[in-house]
N, C-alpha and C positions, 0 to 999 in steps of 0.2 A: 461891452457885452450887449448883446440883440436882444431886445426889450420884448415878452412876451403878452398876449395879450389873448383873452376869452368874451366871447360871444354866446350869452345865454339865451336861448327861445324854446319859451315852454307855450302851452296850449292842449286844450284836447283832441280827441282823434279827430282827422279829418280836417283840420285847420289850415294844415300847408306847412307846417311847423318842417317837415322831410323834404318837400321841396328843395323850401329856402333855403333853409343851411347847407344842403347838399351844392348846390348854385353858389352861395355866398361864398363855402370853404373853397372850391374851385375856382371864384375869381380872385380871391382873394390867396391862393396858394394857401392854404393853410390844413391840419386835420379838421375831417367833421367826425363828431364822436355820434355814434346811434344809439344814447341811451335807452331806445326804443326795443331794439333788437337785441340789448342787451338780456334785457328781461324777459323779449320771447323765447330766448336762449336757455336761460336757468326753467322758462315755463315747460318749454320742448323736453328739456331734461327730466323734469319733475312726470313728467305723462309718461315717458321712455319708462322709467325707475318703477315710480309709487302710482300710473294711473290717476286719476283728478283729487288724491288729499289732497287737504291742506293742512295736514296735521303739523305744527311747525319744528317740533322737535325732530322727527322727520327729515324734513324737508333744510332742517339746517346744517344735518350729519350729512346730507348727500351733495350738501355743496363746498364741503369737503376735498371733494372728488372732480371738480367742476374747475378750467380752465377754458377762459372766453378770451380770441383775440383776434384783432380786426388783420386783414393782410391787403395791400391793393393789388389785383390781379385784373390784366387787361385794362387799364384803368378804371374800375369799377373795384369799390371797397367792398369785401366780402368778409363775413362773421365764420369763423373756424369755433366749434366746441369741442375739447381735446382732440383737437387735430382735425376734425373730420367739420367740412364747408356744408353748412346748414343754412345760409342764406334763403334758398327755395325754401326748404320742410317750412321755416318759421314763420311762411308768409299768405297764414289761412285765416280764416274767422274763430276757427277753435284755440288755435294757439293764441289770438289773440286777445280772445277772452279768459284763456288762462291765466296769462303775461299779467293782467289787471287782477285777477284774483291773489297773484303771488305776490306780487308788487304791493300788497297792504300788509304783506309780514314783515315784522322787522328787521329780523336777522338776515332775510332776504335784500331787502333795502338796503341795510348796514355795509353788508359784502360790497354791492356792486357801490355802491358811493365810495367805497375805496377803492375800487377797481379803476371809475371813470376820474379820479384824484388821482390816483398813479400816473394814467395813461396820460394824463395834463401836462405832470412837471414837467417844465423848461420848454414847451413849445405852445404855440399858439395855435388857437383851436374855435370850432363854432360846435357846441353841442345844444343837444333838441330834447324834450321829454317835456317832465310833468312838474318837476324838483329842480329843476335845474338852477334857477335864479333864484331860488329861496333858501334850497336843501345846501344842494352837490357845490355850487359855485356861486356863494353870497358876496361873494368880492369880483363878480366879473365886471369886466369894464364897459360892458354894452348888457342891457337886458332888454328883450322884448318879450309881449307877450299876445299869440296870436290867436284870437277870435272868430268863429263864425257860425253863422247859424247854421242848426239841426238838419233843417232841409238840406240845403244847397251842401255841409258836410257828406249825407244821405247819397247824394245824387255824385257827389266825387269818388263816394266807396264802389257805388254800385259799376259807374264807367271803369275803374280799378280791375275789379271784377271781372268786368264783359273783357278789358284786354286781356283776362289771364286766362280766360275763357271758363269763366266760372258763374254758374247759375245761381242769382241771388235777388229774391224781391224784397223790392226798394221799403217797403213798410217792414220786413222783418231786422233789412240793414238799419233802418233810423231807431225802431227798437233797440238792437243788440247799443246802436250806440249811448240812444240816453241810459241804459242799464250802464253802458261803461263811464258816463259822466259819471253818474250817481256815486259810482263804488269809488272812483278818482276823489271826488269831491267831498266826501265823507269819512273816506278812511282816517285810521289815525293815526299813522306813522306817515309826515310829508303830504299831506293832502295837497291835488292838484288847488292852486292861486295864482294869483298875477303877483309878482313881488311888488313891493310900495314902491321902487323907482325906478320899474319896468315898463316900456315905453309900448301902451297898445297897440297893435294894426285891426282891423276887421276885414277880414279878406272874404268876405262875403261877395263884394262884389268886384274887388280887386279880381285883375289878371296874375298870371304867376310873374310875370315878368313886372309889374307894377311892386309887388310885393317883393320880392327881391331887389328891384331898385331902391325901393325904400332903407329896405337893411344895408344895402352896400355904400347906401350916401352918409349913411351913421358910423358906418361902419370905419370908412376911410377919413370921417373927423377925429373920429381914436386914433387912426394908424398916426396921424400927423402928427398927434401931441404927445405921444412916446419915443 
């Protein structure tokens, strides 16, 4: 039987975390899960439904109702919620700061941690988020955890941005992000860490192809010893 094997990379926004596992599962053949987009998904939902509560009892009856599944289409992996491709809608500054407000309820959390454990069994996989190497997948056989500074993260949201043709100054961007550290790192259910034998990058001044080199020479020391 074909030995299955997981690839954890957690970090906060702006780190490269989407990148690289995007790159890695690709070279690597394997799924890349976007814990990330998972939860702009249920956030997307949540604004559609109830508007910005966060009232949790709420918010836990209407995930109920809630079906997230990834499909590859064209080669590009796209997020389907009950049926309908929302990859674009979930990929704004509002959803994104929802996504982190919702992401500290638990019942919220609980759901999709089962969700991205389902979508696991029996294949190998590189998944990204905040929980990932602590929470969701504390037996993965690779962990990393990717760093960088505020600024230069600031200055990759903003170019993000200008491709999508979207108007954003760079001091409201670095704001909105340490607001999103803060709520990451403090919450109490799965606070964004580095798990204890998670192996750092700082790709601050890392290229992306440096950074993914990195993971993929780790990565194919695993492949060989299973």
């Amino acid at each position: 039987m074909r030995m299955t094997f997981i690839i954890a990379i957690d970090g906060p926004a702006g780190s490269g975390k989407t990148t690289t596992a995007k790159r890695v599962a690709e070279i690597l053949n394997i799924i890349y899960l976007d814990t990330g987009a998972m939860y702009r998904a249920v956030a997307y939902f949540v604004l559609l439904r109830l508007g910005e509560t966060l009232e949790e009892e709420r918010i836990k009856n209407l995930l109920r109702n809630i079906e997230i599944k990834f499909k590859n289409i064209s080669n590009e992996r796209r997020i389907f919620l009950n049926g309908q491709d929302i990859s674009n809608e979930i990929r704004n500054e509002k959803i994104s700061q929802m996504a982190s407000k919702v992401s500290s309820l638990k019942s919220v959390r609980d759901f999709l941690v089962d969700e991205q454990r389902r979508i696991s069994k029996g294949t190998s996989l590189v998944a990204e988020g905040r929980d990932i190497g602590t929470v969701v997948f504390p037996d993965a056989q690779l962990k990393f955890y990717m760093d960088c500074s505020i600024d230069e993260r600031a200055k990759r949201r903003s170019l993000e941005y200008l491709e999508m043709k979207i108007q954003a100054d760079i001091s409201d961007i670095k704001r909105q992000i340490a607001e999103r550290d803060k709520r990451d790192k403090e919450r109490a259910h799965a606070p964004l860490k580095m798990a204890k034998d998670a192996i750092l990058i700082d790709t601050t001044s890392l290229s992306k192809e440096e950074q993914i080199n990195f993971v993929i020479a780790k990565a194919q020391k695993i492949k060989d010893c299973i």
